[in-house]
N, C-alpha and C positions, 0 to 999 in steps of 0.2 A: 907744558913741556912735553909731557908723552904724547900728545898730538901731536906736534911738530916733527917729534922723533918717527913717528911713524907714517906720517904723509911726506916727510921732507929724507930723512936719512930712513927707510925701512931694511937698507942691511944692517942696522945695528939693534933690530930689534928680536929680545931670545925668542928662544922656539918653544913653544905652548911646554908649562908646568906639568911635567907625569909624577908627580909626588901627592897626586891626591888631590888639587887644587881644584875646589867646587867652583871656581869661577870658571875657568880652561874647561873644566866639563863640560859643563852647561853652552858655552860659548860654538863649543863642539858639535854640540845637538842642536844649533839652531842651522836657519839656511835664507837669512834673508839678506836684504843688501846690509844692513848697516852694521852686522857683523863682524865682517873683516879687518875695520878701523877700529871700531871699540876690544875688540879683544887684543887687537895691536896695543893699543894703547894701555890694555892693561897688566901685560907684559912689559913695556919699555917702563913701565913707574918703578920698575924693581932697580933701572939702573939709576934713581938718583932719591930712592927712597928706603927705608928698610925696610926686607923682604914680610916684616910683621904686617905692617902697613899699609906697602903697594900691595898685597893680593885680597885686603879687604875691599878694594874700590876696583 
Protein backbone atom coordinates (compact mmCIF):
# COMPACT_ATOMS: atom_id res chain seq x y z
CA UNK A 1 0.00 0.00 0.00
CA UNK A 2 2.70 2.67 0.79
CA UNK A 3 4.41 1.82 -2.48
CA UNK A 4 1.59 2.49 -4.49
CA UNK A 5 0.91 5.64 -2.58
CA UNK A 6 3.98 6.81 -3.36
CA UNK A 7 4.86 5.75 -7.09
CA UNK A 8 1.14 6.06 -8.07
CA UNK A 9 -0.52 9.15 -5.88
CA UNK A 10 2.93 11.00 -4.53
CA UNK A 11 0.77 14.29 -3.72
CA UNK A 12 -0.65 12.45 -0.96
CA UNK A 13 2.34 11.62 0.63
CA UNK A 14 3.27 13.95 4.25
CA UNK A 15 6.26 15.79 4.17
CA UNK A 16 9.35 14.20 6.14
CA UNK A 17 8.67 13.88 10.25
CA UNK A 18 10.61 16.99 12.26
CA UNK A 19 9.41 15.50 15.59
CA UNK A 20 12.49 13.59 16.04
CA UNK A 21 11.80 10.70 13.77
CA UNK A 22 15.18 8.54 13.51
CA UNK A 23 14.07 7.22 10.43
CA UNK A 24 13.24 10.80 8.37
CA UNK A 25 16.97 11.56 9.70
CA UNK A 26 18.74 9.10 8.61
CA UNK A 27 16.83 8.86 5.19
CA UNK A 28 17.87 12.62 5.01
CA UNK A 29 21.73 11.87 5.26
CA UNK A 30 21.62 9.41 2.63
CA UNK A 31 22.08 10.42 -1.26
CA UNK A 32 21.61 7.42 -3.23
CA UNK A 33 18.97 6.46 -5.76
CA UNK A 34 16.80 4.19 -3.85
CA UNK A 35 16.16 6.68 -1.33
CA UNK A 36 13.56 8.81 -2.47
CA UNK A 37 10.94 5.79 -2.81
CA UNK A 38 11.71 4.17 0.42
CA UNK A 39 11.58 7.17 2.71
CA UNK A 40 8.22 8.01 0.48
CA UNK A 41 6.97 5.16 1.45
CA UNK A 42 7.74 5.45 4.97
CA UNK A 43 5.84 8.34 5.36
CA UNK A 44 2.70 7.36 3.53
CA UNK A 45 2.33 4.08 6.11
CA UNK A 46 1.26 6.77 8.65
CA UNK A 47 -1.85 7.29 6.48
CA UNK A 48 -3.23 3.86 7.05
CA UNK A 49 -1.31 2.66 9.97
CA UNK A 50 -0.77 3.99 13.59
CA UNK A 51 1.66 6.62 13.80
CA UNK A 52 3.38 4.04 16.64
CA UNK A 53 3.88 1.47 14.04
CA UNK A 54 4.32 3.16 10.66
CA UNK A 55 7.49 5.06 11.79
CA UNK A 56 9.02 1.76 13.02
CA UNK A 57 9.35 0.29 9.44
Amino acid sequence: MARHIAEVHPERVPPQHLDGCELCLGYSRRNDGDVTLVWAQHRARGLFMPPSLARLL
